[in-house]
C-alpha positions as CSV (number, residue, x, y, z in Angstrom):
1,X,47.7,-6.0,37.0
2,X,44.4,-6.9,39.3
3,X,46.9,-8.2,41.7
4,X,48.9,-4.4,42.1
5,X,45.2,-3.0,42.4
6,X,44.0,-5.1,44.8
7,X,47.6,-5.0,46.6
8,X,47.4,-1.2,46.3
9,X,43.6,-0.8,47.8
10,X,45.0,-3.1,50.9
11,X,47.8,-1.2,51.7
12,X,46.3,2.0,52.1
13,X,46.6,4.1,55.4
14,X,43.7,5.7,56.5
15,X,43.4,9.1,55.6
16,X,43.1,10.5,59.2
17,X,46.7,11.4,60.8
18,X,45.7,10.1,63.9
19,X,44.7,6.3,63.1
20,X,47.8,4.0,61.6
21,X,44.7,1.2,60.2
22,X,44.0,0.4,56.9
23,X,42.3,2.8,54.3
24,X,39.6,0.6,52.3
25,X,36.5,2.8,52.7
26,X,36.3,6.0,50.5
27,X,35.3,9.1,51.4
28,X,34.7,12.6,48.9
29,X,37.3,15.3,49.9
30,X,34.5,18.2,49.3
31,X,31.4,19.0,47.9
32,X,32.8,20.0,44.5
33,X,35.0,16.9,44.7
34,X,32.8,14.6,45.0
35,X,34.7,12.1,42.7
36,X,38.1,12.7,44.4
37,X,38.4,10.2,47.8
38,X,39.7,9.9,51.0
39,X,40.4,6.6,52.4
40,X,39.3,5.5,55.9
41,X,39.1,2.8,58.0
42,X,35.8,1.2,59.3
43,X,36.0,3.3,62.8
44,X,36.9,6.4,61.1
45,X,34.2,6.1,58.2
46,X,31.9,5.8,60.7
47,X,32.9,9.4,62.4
48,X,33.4,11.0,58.9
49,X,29.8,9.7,57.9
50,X,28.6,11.3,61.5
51,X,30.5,14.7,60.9
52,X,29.7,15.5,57.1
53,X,27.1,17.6,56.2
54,X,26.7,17.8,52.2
55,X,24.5,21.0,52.7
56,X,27.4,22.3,55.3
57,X,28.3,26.1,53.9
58,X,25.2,26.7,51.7
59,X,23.0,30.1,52.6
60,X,19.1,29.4,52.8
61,X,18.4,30.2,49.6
62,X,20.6,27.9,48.1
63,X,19.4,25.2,50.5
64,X,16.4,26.2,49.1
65,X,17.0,25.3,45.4
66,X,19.6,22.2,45.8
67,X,16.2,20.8,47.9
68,X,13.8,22.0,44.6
69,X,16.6,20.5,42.6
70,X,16.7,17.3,44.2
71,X,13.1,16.5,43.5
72,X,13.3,17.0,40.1
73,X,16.7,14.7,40.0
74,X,18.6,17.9,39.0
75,X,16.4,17.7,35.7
76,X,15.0,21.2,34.3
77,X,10.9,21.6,34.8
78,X,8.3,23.9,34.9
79,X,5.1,24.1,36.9
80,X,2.0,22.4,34.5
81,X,0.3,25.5,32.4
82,X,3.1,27.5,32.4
83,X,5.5,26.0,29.6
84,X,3.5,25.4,25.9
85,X,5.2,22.0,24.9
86,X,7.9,21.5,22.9
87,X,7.7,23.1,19.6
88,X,9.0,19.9,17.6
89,X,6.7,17.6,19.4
90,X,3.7,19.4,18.4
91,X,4.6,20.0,14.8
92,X,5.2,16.0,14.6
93,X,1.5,15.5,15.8
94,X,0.4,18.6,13.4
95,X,1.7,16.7,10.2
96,X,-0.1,13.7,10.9
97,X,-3.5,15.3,11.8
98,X,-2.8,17.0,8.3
99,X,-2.2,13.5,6.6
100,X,-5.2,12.3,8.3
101,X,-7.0,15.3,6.5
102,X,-5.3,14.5,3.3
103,X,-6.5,10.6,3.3
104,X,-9.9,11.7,4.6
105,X,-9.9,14.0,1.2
106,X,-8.8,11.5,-0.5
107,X,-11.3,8.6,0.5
108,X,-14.1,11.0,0.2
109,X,-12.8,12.2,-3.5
110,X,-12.5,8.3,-4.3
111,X,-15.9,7.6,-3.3
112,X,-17.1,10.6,-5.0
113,X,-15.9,9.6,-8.2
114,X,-17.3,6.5,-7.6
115,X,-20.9,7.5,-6.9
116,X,-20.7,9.3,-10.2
117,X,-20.1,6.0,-12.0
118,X,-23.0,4.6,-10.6
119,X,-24.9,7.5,-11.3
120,X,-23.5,7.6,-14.8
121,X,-23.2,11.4,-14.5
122,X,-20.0,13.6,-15.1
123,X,-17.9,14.9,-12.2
124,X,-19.4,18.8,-13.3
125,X,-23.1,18.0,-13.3
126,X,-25.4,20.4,-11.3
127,X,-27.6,19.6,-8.2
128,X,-30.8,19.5,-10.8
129,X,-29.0,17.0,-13.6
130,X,-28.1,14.4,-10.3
131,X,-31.9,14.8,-8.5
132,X,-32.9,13.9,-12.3
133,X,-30.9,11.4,-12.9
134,X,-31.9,9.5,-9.4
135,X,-35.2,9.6,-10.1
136,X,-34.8,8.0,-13.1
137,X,-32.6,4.8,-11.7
138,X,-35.0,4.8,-8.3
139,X,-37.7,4.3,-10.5
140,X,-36.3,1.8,-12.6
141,X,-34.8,-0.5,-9.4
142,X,-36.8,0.2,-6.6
143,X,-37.3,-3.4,-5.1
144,X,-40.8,-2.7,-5.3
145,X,-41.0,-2.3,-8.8
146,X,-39.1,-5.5,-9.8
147,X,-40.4,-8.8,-9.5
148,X,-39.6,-11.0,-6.4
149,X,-36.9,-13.7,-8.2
150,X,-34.4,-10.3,-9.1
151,X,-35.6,-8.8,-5.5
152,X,-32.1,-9.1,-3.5
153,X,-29.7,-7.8,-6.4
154,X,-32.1,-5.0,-7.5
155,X,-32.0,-4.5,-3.5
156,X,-28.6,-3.9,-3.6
157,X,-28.2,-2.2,-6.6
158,X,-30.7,0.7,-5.8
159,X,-29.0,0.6,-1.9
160,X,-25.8,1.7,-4.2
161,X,-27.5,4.3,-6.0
162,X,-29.1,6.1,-3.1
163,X,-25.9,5.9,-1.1
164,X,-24.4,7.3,-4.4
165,X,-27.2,10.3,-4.3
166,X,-26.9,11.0,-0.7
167,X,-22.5,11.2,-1.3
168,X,-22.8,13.7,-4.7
169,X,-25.5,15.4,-2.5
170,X,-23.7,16.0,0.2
171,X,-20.6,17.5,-1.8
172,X,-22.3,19.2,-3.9
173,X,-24.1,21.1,-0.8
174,X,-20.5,21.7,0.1
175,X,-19.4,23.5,-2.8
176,X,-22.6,26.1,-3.0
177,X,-22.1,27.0,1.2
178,X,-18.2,27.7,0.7
């Protein structure tokens, strides 16, 4: 079968009615046959190649856009600023800024829960019952207050609590402005 091919691209004549020589170079018929070929041979190509123009027949104006057309690789586009971006593509990055508010909500409710526990107040208590109930524990383990062997753990352990006062605070300052 490769053999008849082969056999078959050989024996071509070329395509121009005055030369008897061997077709083996192609060459499109037209400009809207651009996948059907003539065959020529080398000295004939050559002149084809010289005399065809792919542009030949177009007015300016078309010139005009198969040259806009050709810088783009016949792809559609739009100057920048003129076209918003694809709708899709946006909404994609939309949900995951609105995840990243959800897990933001959710670290922030986690820790809030939290610095309640180490307060050892209920998720409802007013502004006046946590400011109480700080006083009370910064008292009671301020590193200053305790002596020097418990000095690193009661450290720590009022670090947590203010950290604890300064989170509640902060939500709780929340809730009153909204």
């Amino acid at each position: 079968m490769l053999y008849t091919n082969q056999k078959e691209k050989t024996e071509r004549i070329c395509s121009n009615p005055e030369c008897d020589e061997l077709g083996v170079y192609p060459a499109p018929k037209s400009r809207n046959q651009l996948r059907e070929y003539f065959y020529f041979c080398i000295n004939c190509i050559r002149d084809f190649n010289k005399s065809w123009n792919y542009f030949e027949g177009l007015s300016e104006e078309e010139l005009e856009v198969e040259i806009r057309k050709s810088v783009t690789w016949n792809r559609p586009s739009w100057k920048f600023g003129t076209k918003s971006l694809n709708h899709d593509f946006e909404k994609a990055f939309h949900s995951f800024e609105n995840q990243k508010i959800l897990n933001n909500k959710k670290v922030f409710n986690k820790k809030l829960d939290e610095a309640f526990v180490i307060l050892g107040l209920s998720n409802n208590s007013s502004i006046k019952e946590v400011k109480t109930k700080y006083k009370i524990l910064a008292k009671k383990w301020h590193p200053d207050v305790q002596n020097e062997s418990k000095s690193k753990n009661n450290e720590d352990k009022f670090i947590n609590i203010t950290n604890a006062y300064k989170i509640i605070l902060e939500s709780l300052t929340k809730q009153t402005k909204n």
